[in-house]
C-alpha positions in Angstrom: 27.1 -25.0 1.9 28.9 -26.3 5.2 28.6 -24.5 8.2 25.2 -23.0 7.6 21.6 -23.0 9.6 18.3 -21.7 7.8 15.4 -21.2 10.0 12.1 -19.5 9.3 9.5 -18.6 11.6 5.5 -18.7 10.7 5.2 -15.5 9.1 6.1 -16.8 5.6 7.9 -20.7 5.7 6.7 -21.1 1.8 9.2 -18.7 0.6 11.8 -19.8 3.4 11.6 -22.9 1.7 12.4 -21.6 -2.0 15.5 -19.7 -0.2 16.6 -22.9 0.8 16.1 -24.4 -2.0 17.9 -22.5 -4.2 20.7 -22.3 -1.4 20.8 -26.5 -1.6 20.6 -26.2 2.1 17.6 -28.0 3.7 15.7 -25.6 5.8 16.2 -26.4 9.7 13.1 -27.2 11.9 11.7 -24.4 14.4 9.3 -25.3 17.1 7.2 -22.5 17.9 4.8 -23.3 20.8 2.2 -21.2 23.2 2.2 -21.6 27.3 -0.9 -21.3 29.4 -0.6 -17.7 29.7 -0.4 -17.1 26.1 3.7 -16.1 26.0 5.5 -17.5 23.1 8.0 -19.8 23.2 10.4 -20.9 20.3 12.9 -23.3 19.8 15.5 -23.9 17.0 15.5 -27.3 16.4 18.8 -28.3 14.9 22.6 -27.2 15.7 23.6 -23.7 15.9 26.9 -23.9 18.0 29.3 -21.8 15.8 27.5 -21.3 12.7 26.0 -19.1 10.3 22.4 -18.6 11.5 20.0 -17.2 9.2 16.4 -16.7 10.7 14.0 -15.8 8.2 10.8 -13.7 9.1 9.1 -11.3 7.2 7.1 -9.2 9.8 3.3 -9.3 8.5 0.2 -9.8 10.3 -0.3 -10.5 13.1 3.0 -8.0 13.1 3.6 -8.3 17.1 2.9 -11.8 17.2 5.6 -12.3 14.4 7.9 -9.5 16.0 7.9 -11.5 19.3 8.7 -15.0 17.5 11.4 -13.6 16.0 13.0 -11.9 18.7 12.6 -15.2 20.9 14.5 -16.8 17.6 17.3 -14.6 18.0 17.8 -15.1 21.8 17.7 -18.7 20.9 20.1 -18.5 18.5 22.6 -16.5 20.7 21.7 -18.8 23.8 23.3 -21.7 21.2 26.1 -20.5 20.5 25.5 -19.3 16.9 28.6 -17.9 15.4 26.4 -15.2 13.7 22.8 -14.4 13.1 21.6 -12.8 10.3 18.1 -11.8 10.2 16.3 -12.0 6.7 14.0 -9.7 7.1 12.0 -9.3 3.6 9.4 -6.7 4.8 9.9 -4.6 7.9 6.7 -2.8 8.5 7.9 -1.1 11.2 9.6 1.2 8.7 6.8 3.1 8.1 7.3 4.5 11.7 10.2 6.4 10.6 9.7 10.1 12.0 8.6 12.4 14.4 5.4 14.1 12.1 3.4 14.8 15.2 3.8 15.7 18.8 4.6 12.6 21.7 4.5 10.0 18.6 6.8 7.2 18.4 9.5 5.8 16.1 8.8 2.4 16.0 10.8 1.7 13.1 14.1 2.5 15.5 12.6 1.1 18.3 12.4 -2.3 16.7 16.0 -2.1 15.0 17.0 -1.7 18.6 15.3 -4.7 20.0 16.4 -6.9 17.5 20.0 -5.8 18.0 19.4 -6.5 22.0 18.2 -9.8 20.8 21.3 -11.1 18.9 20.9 -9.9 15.6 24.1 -9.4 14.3 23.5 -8.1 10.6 20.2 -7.9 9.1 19.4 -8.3 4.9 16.1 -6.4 4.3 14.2 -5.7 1.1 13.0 -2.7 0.1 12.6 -0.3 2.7 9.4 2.0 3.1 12.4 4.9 3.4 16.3 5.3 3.1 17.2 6.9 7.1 14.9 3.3 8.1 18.9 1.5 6.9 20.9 3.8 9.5 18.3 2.5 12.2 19.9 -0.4 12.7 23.5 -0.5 14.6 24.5 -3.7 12.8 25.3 -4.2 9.4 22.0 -3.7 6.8 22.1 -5.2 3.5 19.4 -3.6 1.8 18.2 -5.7 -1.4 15.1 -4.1 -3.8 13.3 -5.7 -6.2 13.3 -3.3 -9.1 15.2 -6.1 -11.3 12.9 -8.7 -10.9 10.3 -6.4 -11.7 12.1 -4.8 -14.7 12.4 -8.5 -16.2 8.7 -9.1 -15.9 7.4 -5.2 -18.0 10.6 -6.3 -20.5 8.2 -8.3 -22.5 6.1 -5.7 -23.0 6.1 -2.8 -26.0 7.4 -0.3 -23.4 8.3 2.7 -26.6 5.2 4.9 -25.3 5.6 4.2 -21.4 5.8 6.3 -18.0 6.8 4.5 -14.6 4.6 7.0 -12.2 5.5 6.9 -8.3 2.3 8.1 -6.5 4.5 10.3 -4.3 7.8 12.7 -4.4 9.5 10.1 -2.0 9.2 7.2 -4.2 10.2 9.2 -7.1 14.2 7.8 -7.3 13.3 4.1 -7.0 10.7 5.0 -9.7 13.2 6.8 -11.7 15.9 3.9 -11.3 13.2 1.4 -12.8 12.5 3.6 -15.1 16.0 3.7 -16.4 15.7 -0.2 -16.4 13.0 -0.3 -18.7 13.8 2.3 -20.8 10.9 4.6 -20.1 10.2 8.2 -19.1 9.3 8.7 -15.3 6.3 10.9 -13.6 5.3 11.5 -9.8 2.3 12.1 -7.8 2.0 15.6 -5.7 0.1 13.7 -2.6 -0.6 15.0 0.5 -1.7 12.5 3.5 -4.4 12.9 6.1 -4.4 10.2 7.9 -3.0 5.9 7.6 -5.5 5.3 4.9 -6.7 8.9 3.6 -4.2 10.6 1.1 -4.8 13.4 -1.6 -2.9 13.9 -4.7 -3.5 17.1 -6.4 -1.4 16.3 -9.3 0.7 14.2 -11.8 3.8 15.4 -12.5 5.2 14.3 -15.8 4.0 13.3 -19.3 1.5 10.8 -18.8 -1.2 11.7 -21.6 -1.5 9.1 -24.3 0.9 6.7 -22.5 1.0 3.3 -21.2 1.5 3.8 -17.2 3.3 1.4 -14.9 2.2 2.5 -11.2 5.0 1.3 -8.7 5.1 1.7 -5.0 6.9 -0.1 -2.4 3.9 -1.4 -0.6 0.3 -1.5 -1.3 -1.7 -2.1 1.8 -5.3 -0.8 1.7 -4.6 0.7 -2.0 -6.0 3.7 -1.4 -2.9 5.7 -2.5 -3.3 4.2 -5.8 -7.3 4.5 -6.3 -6.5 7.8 -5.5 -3.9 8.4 -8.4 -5.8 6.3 -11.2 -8.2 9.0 -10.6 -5.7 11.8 -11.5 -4.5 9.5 -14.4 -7.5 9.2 -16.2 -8.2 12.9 -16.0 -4.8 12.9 -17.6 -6.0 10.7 -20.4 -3.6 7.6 -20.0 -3.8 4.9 -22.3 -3.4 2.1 -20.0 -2.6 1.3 -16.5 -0.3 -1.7 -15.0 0.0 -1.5 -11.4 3.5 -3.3 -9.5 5.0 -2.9 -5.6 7.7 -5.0 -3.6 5.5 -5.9 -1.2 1.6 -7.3 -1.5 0.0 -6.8 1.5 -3.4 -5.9 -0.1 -5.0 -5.5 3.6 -9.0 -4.9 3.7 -9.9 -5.8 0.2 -7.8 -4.1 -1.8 -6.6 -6.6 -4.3 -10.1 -7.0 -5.0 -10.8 -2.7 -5.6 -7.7 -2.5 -7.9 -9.1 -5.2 -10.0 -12.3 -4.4 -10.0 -10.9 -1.2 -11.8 -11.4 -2.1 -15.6 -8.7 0.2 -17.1 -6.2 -1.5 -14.7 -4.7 -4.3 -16.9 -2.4 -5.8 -14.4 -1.5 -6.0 -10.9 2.2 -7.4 -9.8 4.2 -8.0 -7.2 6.7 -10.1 -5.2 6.1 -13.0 -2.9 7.9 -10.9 -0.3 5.1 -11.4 1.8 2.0 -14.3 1.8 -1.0 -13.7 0.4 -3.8 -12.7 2.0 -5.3 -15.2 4.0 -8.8 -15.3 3.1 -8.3 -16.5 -0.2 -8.7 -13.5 -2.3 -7.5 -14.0 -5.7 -7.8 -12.3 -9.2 -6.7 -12.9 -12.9 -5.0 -9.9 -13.1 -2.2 -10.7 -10.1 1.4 -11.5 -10.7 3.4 -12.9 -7.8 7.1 -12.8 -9.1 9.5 -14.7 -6.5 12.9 -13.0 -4.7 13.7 -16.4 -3.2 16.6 -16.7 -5.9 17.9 -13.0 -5.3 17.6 -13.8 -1.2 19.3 -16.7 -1.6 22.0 -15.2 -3.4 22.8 -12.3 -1.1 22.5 -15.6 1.9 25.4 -16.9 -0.1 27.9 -13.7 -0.5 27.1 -13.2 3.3 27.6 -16.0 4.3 31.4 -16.3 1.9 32.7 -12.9 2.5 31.5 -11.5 -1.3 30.2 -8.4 -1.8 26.3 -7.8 -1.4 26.2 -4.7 -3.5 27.8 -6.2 -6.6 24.2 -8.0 -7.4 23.2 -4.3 -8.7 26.1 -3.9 -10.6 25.6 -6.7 -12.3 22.0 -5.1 -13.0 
């Protein structure tokens, strides 16, 4: 591909690299480098006068650290002369901060559309977002992707005639219901009230879960304790089996290791969206599915003109 310049920041360069790989692009160098009083400084490393930039940079811990690097990536990107930067943005945890729920609080989720805006962004490809209204954010153009595909190929090989898809929440319930459409399976929701970033409640399952084989799927997992908290509704319910699947791995404090630690938890998946977690936690029961091929695919039809949304038609 002619014309084009990959660069990734340090939030997530392994799956920067599988972008660029399937793109047959090589993935240009970024220089990312600290001054005495501990600003940031970046530099792209490769030509950028009049072509397509893509600046990849998932925004995990340390979030402002990351934040900050890519900002400085778009103002160096501008500064060359790129013809257009798109940011590739495959988790935007600002998005959680996407309403007004209590008094003086702020939206961060807007705030940071803004600044990368200010900062040369001139479109942005995201991948599922904590909410919808998190897309109009943004005054640029948003292609937002969602791994519900790549997660549909991996439960295919499974007996799926006696399964529910359950979302642990009301506002996860339509990404839940288009996967379970994917798979063939009925769809349930949890009635959950939440106290505070980590505290959450759910009074109740809504749906037929009794008897059944239960696929769990959220957008994120973080600390897991929206999750713990609807096993425990489950298996008053009575389900037969649990299998537990997000875009978005973050598994923050432990968690990977409390989910499965829980024995009638069978599996655990996700997406290499984001790393995972640094201090080497690992478990049997985790599957890492890539969206390096389905990145580097909406990279291409961006980059040629083509249509972004026809990859869920296809679907």
């Amino acid at each position: 591909m002619r014309d084009i310049a990959v660069f990734s920041g340090s939030a997530h360069p392994d799956l920067a690299h599988e972008v660029c790989a399937h793109l047959g692009v090589p993935l240009s160098p970024t220089r990312v480098s600290r001054f005495a009083n501990d600003c940031l400084g970046v530099q792209l490393q490769a030509n950028c006068r009049e072509r397509d930039v893509f600046l990849i940079q998932p925004l995990v811990r340390p979030v402002q650290e990351h934040l900050v690097e890519l900002l400085l990536m778009c103002d160096a990107a501008r500064g060359a002369s790129a013809a257009r930067i798109t940011v590739v943005m495959p988790h935007y945890s600002y998005a959680r901060s996407d309403k007004k729920d209590a008094p003086r609080i702020s939206i961060g989720g807007r705030l940071v559309a803004d600044l990368l805006v200010a900062a040369g962004a001139g479109r942005v490809l995201a991948m599922t977002l904590h909410s919808p209204q998190v897309h109009g954010f943004f005054s640029v153009p948003v292609d937002h992707l969602n791994a519900l595909r790549e997660l549909a190929a991996h439960f295919q090989k499974y007996d799926l005639t006696r399964t529910t898809v359950v979302s642990p929440d009301l506002g996860n319930a339509k990404e839940a219901a288009a996967f379970a459409r994917l798979v063939g399976a009925q769809v349930a929701a949890g009635a959950k009230q939440r106290f505070a970033d980590d505290q959450v409640r759910i009074s109740s399952v809504i749906g037929d879960v009794t008897g059944r084989d239960v696929i769990v799927l959220d957008d994120e997992i973080a600390k897991g304790s929206t999750v713990l908290e609807l096993l425990c509704r489950l298996r008053e319910s009575g389900v037969r089996s649990v299998r537990v699947a997000c875009t978005h791995g973050l598994f923050a404090a432990g968690a990977l290791k409390r989910l499965s630690e829980q024995p009638d938890v069978l599996e655990i998946v996700c997406t290499n969206t984001v790393p995972l977690p640094a201090d080497g936690e690992r478990t049997d029961k985790l599957r890492v599915l890539s969206i390096a091929p389905a990145l580097a695919e909406a990279v291409r039809r961006i980059h040629n003109g083509e249509s972004v949304s026809a990859l869920f038609e296809q679907s």
